[in-house]
C-alpha positions as CSV (number, residue, x, y, z in Angstrom):
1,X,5.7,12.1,6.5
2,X,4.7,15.3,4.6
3,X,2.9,14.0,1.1
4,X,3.8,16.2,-2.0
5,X,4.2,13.2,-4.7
6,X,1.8,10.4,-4.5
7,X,2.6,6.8,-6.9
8,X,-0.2,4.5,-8.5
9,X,0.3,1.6,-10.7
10,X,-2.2,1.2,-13.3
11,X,-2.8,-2.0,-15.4
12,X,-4.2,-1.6,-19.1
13,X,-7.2,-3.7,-18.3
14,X,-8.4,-1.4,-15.0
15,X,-11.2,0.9,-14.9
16,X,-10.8,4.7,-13.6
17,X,-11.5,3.6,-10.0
18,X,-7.8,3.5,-9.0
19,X,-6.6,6.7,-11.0
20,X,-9.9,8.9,-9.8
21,X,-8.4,7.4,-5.9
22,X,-5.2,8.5,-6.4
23,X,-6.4,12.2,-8.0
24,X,-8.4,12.8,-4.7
25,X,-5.7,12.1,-2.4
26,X,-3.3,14.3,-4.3
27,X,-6.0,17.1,-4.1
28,X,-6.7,16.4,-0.5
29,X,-2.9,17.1,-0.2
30,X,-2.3,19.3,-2.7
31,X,0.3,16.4,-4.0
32,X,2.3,15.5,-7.1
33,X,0.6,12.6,-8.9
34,X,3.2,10.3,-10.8
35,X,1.5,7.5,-12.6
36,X,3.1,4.7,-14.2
37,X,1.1,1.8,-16.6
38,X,2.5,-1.5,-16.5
39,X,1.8,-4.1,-19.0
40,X,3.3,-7.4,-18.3
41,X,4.9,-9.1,-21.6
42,X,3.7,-13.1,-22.7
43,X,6.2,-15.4,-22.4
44,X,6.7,-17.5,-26.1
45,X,5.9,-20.6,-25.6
46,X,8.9,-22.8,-25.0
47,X,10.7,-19.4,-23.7
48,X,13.3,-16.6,-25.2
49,X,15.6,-19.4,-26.5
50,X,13.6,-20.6,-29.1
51,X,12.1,-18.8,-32.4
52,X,9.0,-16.9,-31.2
53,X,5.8,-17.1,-33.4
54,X,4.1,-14.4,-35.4
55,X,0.9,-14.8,-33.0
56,X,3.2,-13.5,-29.9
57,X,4.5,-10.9,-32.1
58,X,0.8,-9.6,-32.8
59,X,0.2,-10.0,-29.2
60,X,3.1,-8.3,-28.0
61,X,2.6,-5.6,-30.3
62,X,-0.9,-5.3,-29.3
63,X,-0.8,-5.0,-25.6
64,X,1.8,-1.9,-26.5
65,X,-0.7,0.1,-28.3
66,X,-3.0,-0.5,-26.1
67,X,-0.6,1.1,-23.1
68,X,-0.2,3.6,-25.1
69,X,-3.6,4.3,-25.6
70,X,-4.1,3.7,-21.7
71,X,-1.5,6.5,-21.2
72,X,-3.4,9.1,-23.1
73,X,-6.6,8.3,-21.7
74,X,-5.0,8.8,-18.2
75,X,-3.0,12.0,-19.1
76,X,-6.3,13.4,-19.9
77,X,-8.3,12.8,-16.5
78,X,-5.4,13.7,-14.6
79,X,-5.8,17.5,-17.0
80,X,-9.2,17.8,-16.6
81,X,-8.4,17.7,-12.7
82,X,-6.0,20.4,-12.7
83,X,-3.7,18.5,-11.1
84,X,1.0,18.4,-11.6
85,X,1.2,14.8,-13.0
86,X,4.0,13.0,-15.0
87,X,2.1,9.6,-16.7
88,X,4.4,7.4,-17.9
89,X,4.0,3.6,-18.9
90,X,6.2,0.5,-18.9
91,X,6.1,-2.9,-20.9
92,X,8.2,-5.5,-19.2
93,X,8.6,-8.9,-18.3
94,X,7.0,-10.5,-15.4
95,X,10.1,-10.9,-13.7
96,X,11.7,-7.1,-14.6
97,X,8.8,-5.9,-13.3
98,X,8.8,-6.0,-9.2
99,X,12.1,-4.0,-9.2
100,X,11.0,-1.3,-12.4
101,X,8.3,-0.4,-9.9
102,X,10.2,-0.1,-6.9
103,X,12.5,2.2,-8.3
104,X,9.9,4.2,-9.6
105,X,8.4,4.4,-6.2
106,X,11.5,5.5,-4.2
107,X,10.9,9.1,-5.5
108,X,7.0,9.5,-4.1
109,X,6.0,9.8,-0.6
110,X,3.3,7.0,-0.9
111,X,2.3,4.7,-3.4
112,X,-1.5,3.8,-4.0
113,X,-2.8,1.1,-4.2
114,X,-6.4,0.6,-5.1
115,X,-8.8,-1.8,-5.3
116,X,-8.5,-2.4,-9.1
117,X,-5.0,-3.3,-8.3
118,X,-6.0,-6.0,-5.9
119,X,-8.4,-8.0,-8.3
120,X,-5.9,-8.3,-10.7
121,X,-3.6,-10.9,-9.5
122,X,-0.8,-10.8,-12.6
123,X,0.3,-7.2,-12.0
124,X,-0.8,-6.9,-7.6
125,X,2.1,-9.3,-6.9
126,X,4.8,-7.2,-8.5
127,X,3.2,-4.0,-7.5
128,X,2.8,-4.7,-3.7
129,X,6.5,-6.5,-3.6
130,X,8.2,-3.8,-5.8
131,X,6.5,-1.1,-4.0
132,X,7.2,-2.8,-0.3
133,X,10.8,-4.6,-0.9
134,X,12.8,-1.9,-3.8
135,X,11.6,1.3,-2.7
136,X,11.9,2.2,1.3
137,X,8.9,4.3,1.1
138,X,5.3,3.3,2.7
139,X,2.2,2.2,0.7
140,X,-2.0,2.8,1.0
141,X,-3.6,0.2,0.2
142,X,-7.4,1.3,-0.1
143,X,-10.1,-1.6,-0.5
144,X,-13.2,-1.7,-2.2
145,X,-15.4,1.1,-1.1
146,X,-13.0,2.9,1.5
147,X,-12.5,6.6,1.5
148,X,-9.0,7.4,-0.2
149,X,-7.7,9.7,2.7
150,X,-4.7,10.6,4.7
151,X,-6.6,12.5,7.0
152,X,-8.5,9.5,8.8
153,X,-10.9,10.8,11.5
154,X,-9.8,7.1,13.8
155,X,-6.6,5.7,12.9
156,X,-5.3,2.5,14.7
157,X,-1.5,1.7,14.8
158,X,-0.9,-2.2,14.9
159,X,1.7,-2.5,17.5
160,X,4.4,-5.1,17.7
161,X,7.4,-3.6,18.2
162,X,9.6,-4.7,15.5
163,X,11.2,-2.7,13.4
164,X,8.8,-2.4,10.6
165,X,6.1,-1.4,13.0
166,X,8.8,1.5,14.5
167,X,8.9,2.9,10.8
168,X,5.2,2.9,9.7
169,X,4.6,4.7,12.9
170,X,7.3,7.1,12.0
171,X,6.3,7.7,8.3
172,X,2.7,7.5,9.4
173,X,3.6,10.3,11.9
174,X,1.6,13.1,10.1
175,X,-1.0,10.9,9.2
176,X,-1.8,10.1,12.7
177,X,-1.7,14.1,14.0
178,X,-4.6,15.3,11.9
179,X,-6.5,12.2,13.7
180,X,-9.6,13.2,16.4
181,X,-8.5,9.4,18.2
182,X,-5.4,7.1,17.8
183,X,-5.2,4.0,18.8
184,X,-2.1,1.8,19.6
185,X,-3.7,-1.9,19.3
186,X,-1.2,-4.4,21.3
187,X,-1.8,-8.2,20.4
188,X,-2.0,-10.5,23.6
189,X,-0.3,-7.9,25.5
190,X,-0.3,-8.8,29.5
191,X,-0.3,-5.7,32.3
192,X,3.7,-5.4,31.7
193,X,3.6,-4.8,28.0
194,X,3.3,-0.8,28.5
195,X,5.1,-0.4,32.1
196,X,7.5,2.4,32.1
197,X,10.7,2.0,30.0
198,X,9.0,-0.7,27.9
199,X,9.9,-0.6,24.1
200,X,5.6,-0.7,24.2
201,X,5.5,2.6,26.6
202,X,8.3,4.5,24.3
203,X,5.6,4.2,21.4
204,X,3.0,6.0,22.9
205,X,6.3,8.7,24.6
206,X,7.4,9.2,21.4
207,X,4.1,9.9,19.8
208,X,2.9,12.0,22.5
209,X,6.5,14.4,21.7
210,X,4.6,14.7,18.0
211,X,1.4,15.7,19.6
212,X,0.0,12.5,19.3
213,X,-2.4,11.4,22.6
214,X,-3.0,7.6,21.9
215,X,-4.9,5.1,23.7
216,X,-3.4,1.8,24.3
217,X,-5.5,-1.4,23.9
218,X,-4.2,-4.6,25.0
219,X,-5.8,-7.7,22.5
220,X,-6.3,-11.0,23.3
221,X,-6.4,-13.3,20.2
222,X,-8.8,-16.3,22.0
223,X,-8.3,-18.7,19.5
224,X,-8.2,-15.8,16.7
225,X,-5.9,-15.2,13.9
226,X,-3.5,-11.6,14.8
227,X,-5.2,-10.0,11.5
228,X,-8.8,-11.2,12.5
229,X,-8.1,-9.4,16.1
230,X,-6.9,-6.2,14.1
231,X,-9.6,-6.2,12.0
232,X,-12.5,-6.3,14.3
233,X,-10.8,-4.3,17.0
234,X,-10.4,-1.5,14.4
235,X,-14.4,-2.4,13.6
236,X,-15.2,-1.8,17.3
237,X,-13.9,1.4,17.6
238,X,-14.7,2.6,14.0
239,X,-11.0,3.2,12.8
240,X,-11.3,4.6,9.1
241,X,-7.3,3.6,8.4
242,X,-5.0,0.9,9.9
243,X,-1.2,1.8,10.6
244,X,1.2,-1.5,10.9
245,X,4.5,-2.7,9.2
246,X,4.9,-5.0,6.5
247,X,6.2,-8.8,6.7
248,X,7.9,-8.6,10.5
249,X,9.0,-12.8,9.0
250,X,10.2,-13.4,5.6
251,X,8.2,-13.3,2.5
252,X,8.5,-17.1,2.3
253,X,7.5,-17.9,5.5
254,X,4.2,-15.9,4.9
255,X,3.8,-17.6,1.4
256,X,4.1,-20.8,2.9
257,X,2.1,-20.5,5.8
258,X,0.0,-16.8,5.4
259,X,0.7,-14.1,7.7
260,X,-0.7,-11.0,9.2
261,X,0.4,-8.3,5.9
262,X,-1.1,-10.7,3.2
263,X,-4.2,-11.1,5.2
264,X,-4.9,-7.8,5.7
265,X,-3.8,-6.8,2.3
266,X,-6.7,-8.8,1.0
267,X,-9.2,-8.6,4.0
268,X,-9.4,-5.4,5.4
269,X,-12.2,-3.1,4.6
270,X,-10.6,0.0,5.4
271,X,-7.2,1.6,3.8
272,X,-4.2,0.4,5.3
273,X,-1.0,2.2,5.3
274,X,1.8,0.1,5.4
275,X,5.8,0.4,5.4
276,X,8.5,-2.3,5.4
């Protein structure tokens, strides 16, 4: 993946955190920033179908000045950085929103998203599903304290061998060249998983056509969760960024019962680039 547009979703209640995150990738890759500011309507009371009170009105009417104020304040960092940026804001119903930012999302080559995202649970849902289910492109999600970078020094590709692990590794391609050590972390493999003509040996043959010398590390879970064993492998060998696809079982299953994307979505302490 070559980066030359880069996506972030901003609410109107963030700090700059996320914005500042998303201007230093784009100057690291001398990127495109398109920024859009999404403020989620009220629903009345008693829904659409029924005469909506002033009060919601003066709500409504507020949270849309306030986007638009939002908008202005962003278009101004994005200036002062010298960067090509297109800021553009959206105020939309809760349930209009997942798809709005999907689309929007289709024409970047990553979508950001940071950690003020993540504490804000009304707007991370719609972002992380529109940005993972509507738009076919790969998202960063960058935690807390992590460097904002697709340049990783240690980069560790979760390896599963579904298809949504065959394209992160593909999109992540780029990503994983400029790396001094790549790792290819196999879950509870046994001494077969990487044999010759294994669909686990073709991931390490087709990285090592893009230049790509990876080391192959067979994980034993011992009782574990899959996303604990990521997590502190990628500890142990002091990974700065985590490659791995995006809900390998349905979204409901992993609602239901957790799963492996959600966890690390919420756990990891280092960026995580992820594709569906």
């Amino acid at each position: 993946m070559s980066c030359r547009s880069v996506f972030s979703v901003i609410g109107i209640d963030q700090c700059d955190r996320d914005i500042l995150n998303a201007i230093h990738l784009c100057k690291e890759q001398d990127a495109h920033l398109s920024v859009l500011i999404v403020s989620l309507a009220p629903t009345p009371i008693g829904g659409y179908g029924v005469v909506v009170s002033g009060a919601w009105l003066l709500e409504r009417e507020a949270d849309i000045a306030a986007m638009k104020k939002r908008e202005k304040q962003i278009m101004s960092l994005v200036q002062t950085a010298g960067l090509k940026a297109d800021v553009d804001s959206y105020y939309c119903e809760r349930e209009w929103a997942e798809e709005i930012i999907g689309q929007r999302a289709r024409f970047s080559d990553v979508t950001i998203i940071g950690p003020d995202l993540l504490h804000q649970p009304a707007l991370k849902t719609p972002a992380l599903s529109g940005a993972l289910f509507y738009s076919g492109r790969p998202i960063l999600v960058v935690p807390t304290g992590a460097r904002t970078t697709l340049r990783p020094h240690n980069v560790m590709l979760a390896w599963d061998g579904r298809i949504e692990a065959v394209r992160a590794a593909r999109e992540a391609v780029n990503v994983m060249a400029t790396a001094v050590d790549a790792h290819v972390a196999i879950v509870d493999g046994d001494s077969n998983d990487v044999s010759d003509g294994s669909p686990r040996a073709n991931i390490a043959a087709y990285l090592a056509r893009h230049g790509i010398k990876v080391k192959i590390d067979r994980l034993r879970t011992c009782g574990m969760s899959v996303a604990d064993v990521l997590k502190q492998h990628a500890s142990e060998i002091s990974a700065d960024m985590i490659v791995m696809g995006a809900y390998g079982h349905s979204r409901l299953r992993e609602r239901l019962f957790g799963g492996v994307t959600r966890t690390m979505i919420e756990t990891s302490p280092i960026p995580v680039f992820m594709m569906r």
